[in-house]
N, C-alpha and C positions, 0 to 999 in steps of 0.2 A: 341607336345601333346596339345589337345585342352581343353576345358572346361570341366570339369567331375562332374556327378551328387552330388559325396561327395562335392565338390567347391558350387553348388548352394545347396544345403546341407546346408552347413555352413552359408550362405547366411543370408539364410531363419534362418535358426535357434537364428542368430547375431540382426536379426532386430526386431523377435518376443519375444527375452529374452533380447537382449540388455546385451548380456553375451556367452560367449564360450570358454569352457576349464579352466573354473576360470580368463578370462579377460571381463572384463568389459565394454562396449562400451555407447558414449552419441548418442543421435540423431542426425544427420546433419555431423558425419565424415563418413569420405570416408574411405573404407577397400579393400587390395586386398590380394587373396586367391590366393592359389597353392597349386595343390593338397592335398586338403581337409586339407592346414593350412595358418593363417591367418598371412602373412608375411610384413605387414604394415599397420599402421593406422594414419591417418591425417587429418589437417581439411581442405585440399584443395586435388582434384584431380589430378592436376599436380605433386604433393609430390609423392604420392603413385602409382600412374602410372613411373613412375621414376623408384621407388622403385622394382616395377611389372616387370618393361622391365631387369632392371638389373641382376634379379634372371633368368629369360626366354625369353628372345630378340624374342621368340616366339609369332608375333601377336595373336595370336587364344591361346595361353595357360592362364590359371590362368581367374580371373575375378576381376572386382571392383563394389562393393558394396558402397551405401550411406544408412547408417544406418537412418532406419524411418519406423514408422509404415506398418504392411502390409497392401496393401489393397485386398478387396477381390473380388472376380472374382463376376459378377452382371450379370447372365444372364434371359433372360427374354423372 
């Protein structure tokens, strides 16, 4: 299973509330998603990638997020 639009969903939603499902996130930790739930959170990406592989040994499933402001698309 690959990346699913609820996963960057959730993403987006973690970085611009800094919040999901009633948990809490700071700026600068690293999150990874499966299937539109957040199944570790740390402050290094090796942690949580770990974390990621162990749930889905699947490269292309899940994602990891660094929570931090969005920025916005600038076109011109």
């Amino acid at each position: 299973m690959g990346q699913s639009s609820s996963d960057q969903d959730v993403a987006s939603e973690i970085c611009s509330r800094l919040e999901f499902n009633g948990q809490r996130f700071r700026r600068g930790q690293y999150v990874a998603i499966l299937e539109g739930k957040v199944i570790a959170v740390g402050d290094s990406f090796d942690e949580v990638q770990q974390a990621l592989v162990a749930q889905d040994p699947n490269p292309y499933g899940g994602l990891i997020c660094q929570v931090d402001e969005p920025v916005p698309d600038i076109i011109r």
